[in-house]
Backbone as JSON, one array per atom type, in Angstrom:
{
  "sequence": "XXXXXXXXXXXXXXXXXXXXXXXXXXXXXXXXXXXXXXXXXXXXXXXXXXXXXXXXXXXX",
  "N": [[11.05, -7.13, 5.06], [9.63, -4.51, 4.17], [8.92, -1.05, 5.24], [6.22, 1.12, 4.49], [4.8, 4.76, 4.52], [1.95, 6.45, 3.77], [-0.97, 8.62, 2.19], [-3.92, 7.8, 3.35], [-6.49, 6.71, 0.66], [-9.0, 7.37, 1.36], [-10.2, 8.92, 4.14], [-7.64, 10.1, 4.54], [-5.77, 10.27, 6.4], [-2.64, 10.11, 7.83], [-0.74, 6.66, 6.75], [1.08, 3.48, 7.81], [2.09, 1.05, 6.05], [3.49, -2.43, 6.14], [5.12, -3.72, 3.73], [6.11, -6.74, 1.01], [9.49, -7.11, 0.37], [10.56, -8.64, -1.28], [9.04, -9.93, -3.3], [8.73, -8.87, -6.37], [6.97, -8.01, -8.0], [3.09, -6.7, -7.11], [0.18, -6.81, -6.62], [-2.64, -6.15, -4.12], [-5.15, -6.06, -1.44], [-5.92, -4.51, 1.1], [-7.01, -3.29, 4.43], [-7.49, 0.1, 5.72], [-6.22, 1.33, 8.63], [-7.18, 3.29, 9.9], [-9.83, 4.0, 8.98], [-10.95, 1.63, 8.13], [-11.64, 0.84, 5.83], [-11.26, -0.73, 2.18], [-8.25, -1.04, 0.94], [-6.46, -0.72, -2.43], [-3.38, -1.85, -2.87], [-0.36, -1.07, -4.94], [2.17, -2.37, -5.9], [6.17, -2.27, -6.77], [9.22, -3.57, -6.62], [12.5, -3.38, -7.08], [15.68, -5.11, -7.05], [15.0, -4.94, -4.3], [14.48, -2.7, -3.38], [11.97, 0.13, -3.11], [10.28, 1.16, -6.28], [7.82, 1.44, -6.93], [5.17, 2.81, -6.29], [1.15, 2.54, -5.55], [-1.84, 3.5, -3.98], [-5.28, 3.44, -3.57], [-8.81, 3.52, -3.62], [-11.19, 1.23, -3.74], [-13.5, 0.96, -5.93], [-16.62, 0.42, -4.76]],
  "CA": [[9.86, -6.29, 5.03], [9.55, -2.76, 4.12], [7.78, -0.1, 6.0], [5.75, 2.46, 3.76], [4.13, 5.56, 5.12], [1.23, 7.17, 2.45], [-1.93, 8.66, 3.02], [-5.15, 6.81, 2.93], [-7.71, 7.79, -0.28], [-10.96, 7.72, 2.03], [-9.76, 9.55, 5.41], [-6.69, 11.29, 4.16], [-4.94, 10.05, 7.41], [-1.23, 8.78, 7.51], [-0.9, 5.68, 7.37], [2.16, 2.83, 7.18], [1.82, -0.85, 6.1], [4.68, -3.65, 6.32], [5.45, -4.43, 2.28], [7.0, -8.01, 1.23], [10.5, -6.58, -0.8], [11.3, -10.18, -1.62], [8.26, -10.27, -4.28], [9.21, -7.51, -7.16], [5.53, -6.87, -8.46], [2.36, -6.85, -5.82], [-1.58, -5.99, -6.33], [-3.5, -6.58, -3.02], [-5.95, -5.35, -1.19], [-5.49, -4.04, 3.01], [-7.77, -2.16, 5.1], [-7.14, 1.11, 6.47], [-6.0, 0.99, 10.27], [-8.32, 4.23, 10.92], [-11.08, 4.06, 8.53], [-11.29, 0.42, 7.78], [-12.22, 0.92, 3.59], [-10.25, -1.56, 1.44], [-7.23, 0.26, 0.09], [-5.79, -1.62, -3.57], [-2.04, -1.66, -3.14], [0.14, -1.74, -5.89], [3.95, -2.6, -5.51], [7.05, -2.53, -7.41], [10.59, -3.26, -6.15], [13.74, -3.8, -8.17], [16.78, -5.12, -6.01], [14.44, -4.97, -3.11], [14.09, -1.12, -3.51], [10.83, 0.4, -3.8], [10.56, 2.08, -7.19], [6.78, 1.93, -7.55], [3.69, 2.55, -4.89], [0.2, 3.31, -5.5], [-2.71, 3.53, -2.91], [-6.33, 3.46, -4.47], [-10.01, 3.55, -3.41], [-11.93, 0.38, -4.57], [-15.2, 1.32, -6.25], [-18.3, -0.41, -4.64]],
  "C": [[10.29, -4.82, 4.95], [8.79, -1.82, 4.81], [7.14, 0.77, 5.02], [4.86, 3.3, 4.18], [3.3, 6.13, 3.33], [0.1, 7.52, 3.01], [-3.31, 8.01, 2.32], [-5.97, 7.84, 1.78], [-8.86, 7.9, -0.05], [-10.51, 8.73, 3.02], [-8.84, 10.24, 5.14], [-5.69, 11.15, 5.05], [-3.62, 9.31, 7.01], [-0.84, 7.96, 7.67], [0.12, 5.0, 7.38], [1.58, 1.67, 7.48], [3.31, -1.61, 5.62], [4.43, -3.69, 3.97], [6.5, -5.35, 2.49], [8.21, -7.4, 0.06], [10.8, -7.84, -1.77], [10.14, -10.43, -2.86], [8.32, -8.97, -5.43], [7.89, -6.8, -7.56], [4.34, -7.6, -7.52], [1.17, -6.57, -6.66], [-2.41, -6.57, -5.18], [-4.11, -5.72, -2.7], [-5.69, -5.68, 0.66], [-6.73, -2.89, 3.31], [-6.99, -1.3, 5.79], [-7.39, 0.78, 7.72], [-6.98, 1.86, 10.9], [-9.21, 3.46, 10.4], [-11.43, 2.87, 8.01], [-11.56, 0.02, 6.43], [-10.7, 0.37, 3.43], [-9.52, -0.56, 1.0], [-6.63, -0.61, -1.27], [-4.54, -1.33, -3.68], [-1.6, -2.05, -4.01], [1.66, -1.28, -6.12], [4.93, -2.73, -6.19], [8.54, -2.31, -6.74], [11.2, -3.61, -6.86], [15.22, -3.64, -7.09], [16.43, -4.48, -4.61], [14.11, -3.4, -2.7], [12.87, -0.84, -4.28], [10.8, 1.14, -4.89], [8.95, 2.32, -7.42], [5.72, 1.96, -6.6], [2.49, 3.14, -5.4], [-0.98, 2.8, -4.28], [-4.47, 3.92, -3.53], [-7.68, 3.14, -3.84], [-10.44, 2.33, -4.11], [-13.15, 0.78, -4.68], [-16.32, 0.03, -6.08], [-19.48, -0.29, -5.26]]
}
């Protein structure tokens, strides 16, 4: 597991969530620990190193 710190795109607060390194490409969806709004993670590792992160608002 990876740790990643980023800040949330509703609240702005800093946040960190556990990432799986062992899977190279990711899209999921996690709630924010403050503000509870879905966040759309999207993951890229290569030799278990993160090379790609984004953090994204889902439009309701």
């Amino acid at each position: 597991m990876y740790e990643h710190f980023f800040q949330c795109p509703y609240c702005w607060e800093n946040i960190s969530m556990l990432l799986d390194a062992s899977v190279a490409n990711q899209t999921y969806i996690e709630d924010c620990e403050i503000c509870c709004n879905p966040i759309e993670l999207r993951t890229q590792f290569v030799d278990r190193e993160l090379i790609s992160f984004t953090a994204n608002s889902i439009e309701q």
